[in-house]
GUSETI-112892 format. One record per atom (N, C-alpha, C): z, x, y. Coordinates in pm, whole numbers, plus 50000, padded with zeros to 5 digits. Layout:
BEGIN
ZXY...
! end
This chain:
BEGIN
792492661609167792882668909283791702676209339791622679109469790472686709525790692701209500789642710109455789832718809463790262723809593790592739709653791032743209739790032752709785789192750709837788202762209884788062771410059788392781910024788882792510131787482790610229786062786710179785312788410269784932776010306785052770310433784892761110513783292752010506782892763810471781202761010468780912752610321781602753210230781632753010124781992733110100782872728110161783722715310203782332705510227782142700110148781482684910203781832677810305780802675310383781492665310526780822651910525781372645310559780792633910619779752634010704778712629710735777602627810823777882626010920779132620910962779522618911094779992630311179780932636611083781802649711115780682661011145779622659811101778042670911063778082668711211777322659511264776832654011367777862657811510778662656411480780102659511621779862674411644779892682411472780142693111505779012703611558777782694311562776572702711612776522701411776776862689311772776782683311932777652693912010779012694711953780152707112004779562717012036778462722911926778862738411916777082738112001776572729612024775082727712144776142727312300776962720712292777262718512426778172733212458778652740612378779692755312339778082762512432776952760512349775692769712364775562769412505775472756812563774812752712656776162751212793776982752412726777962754812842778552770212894777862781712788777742795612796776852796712886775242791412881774722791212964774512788913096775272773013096775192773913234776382779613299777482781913220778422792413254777762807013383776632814413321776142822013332775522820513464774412808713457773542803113577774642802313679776012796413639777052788813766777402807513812777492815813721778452825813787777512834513908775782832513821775362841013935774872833314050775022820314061774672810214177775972813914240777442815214196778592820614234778342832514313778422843814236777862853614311777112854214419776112849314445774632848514530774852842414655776002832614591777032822714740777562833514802778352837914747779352850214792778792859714855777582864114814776982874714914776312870714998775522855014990774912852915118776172846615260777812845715177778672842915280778792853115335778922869515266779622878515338778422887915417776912881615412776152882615480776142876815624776642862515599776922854115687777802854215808779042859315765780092863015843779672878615890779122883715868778232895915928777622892916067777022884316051775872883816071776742875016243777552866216183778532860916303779592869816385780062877116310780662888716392780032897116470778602898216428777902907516535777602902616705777032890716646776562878116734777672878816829778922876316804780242869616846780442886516903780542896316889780412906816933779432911717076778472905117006777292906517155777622896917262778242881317197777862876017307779142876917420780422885017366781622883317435782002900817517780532908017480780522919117541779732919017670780292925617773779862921017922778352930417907777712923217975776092925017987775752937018092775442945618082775122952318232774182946418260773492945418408772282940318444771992951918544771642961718453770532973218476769162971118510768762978618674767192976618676767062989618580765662983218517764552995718460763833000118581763023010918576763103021018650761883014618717760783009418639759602996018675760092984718785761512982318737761592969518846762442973118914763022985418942763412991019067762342996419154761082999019100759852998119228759232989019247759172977419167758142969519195759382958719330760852960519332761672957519399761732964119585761062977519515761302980719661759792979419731758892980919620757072979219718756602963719758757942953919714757382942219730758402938519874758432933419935758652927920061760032921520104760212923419995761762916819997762942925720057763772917320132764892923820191766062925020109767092930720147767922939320097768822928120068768992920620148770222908920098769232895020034768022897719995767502889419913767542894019755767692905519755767872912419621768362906319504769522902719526770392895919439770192882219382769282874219491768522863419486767142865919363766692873319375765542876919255766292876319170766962887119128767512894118988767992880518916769092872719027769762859918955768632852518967767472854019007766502837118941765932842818816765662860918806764612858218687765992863618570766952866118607768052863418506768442849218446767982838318535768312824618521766732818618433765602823218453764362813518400764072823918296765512835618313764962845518169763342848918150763332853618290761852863018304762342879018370760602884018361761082895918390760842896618586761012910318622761442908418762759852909718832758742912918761757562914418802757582900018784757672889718693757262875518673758092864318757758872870418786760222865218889758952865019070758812877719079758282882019248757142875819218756072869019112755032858719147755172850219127756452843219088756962829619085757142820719192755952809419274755972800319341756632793819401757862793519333759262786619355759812798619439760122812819409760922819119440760322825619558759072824319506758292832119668759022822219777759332810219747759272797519855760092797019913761532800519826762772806719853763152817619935762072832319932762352841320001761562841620145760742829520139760052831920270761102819820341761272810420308762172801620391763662811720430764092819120372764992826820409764872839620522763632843720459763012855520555762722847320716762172834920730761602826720844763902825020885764582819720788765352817820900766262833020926766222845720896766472854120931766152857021078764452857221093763832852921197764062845021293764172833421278764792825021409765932827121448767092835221376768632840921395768482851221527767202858421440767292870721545766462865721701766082858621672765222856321795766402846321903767272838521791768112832421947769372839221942769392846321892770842857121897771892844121872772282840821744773102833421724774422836721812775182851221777776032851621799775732858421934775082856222014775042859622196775092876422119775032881322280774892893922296776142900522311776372913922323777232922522345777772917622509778902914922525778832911122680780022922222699780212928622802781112934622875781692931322965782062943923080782962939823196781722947223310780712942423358779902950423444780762950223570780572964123622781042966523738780262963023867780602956023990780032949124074779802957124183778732965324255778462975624314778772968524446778992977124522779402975224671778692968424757777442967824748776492963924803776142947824715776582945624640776262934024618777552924224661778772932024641780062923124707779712920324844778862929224912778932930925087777882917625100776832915324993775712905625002776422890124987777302890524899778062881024863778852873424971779802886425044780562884125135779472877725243778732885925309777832875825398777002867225386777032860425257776672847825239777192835325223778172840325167779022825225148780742828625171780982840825252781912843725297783192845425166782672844125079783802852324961784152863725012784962868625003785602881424984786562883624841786382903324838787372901224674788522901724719789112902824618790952897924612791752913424609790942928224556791562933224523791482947224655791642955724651792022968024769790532972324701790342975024599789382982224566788042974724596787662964324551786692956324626786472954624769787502954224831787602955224997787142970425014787502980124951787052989725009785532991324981785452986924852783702989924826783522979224893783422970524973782512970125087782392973525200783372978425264783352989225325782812997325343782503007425242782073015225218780423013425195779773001925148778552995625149778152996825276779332985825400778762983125537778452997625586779523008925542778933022225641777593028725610777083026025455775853034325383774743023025475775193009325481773803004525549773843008425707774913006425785774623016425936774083028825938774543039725843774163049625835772673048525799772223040825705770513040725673769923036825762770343023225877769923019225978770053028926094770493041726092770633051026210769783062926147769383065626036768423076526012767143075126023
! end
């Protein structure tokens, strides 16, 4: 019969059983380890996510918050000493808001100069043919020119009051012709 021995260590093994049980208790070793490596590669994930989502909420914060488009106090003079008119204004700001320059690099920009002078030139030709005509009224027709009228081509006006201002014309020229 085999004896009965309480200590394990004590038990003869097979060479085979030797061999399993080293391999076990290497891969026990080595699976502590990388246990360890996995938890703080774990970790390291985790904080560079909740870095991450930081980092997107801010972003996502800036980009859905309305922008003022404030002049600095620089390109509110270099706006008013440069030549530009008042309803071209808005035309700068949105080009060097658009090529994402500043407003000094905007007013020597080639393109935009090209822009504000073709605009400034047809401002110019507006005013010079009076697009929309002039102020026209109701001029009143002096007596003396109805009376010129009448003895030329024999019009007469239609109304009491025109008849009288010429009338009143014919007596101022007898009277000048008698002084």
């Amino acid at each position: 019969m085999e004896p009965e021995n309480q200590d394990d260590s004590e038990v003869l093994e097979t060479p085979e059983e030797t061999v399993e049980e080293v391999i076990e208790e290497e891969t026990l070793e080595l699976s502590k380890e990388e246990i360890e490596v996995l938890k703080a590669k774990a970790a390291k994930a985790d904080d560079l996510e909740r870095k991450n989502k930081q980092l997107f909420e801010r972003a996502k914060k800036q980009s859905i918050a309305p922008q003022t488009d404030t002049l600095s106090a620089m390109d509110a003079v270099l706006l008013s000493k440069s030549d530009v008119e008042a309803d071209d204004i808005e035309e700068v700001l949105g080009y060097a808001k658009y090529r994402k320059m500043t407003i000094a690099e905007a007013l020597k920009d080639a393109t935009l100069k090209a822009i504000l002078n073709e605009k400034k030139e047809e401002r110019q030709t507006a005013a010079a043919t009076q697009t929309r005509g002039g102020a026209r009224g109701s001029s009143k027709v002096s007596g003396i020119d109805l009376l010129t009228k009448a003895e030329t081509s024999g019009e007469v006006p239609d109304t009491a009051e025109g008849m009288r201002a010429i009338a009143e014309a014919r007596l101022a020229r007898k009277r000048a012709a008698q002084s």
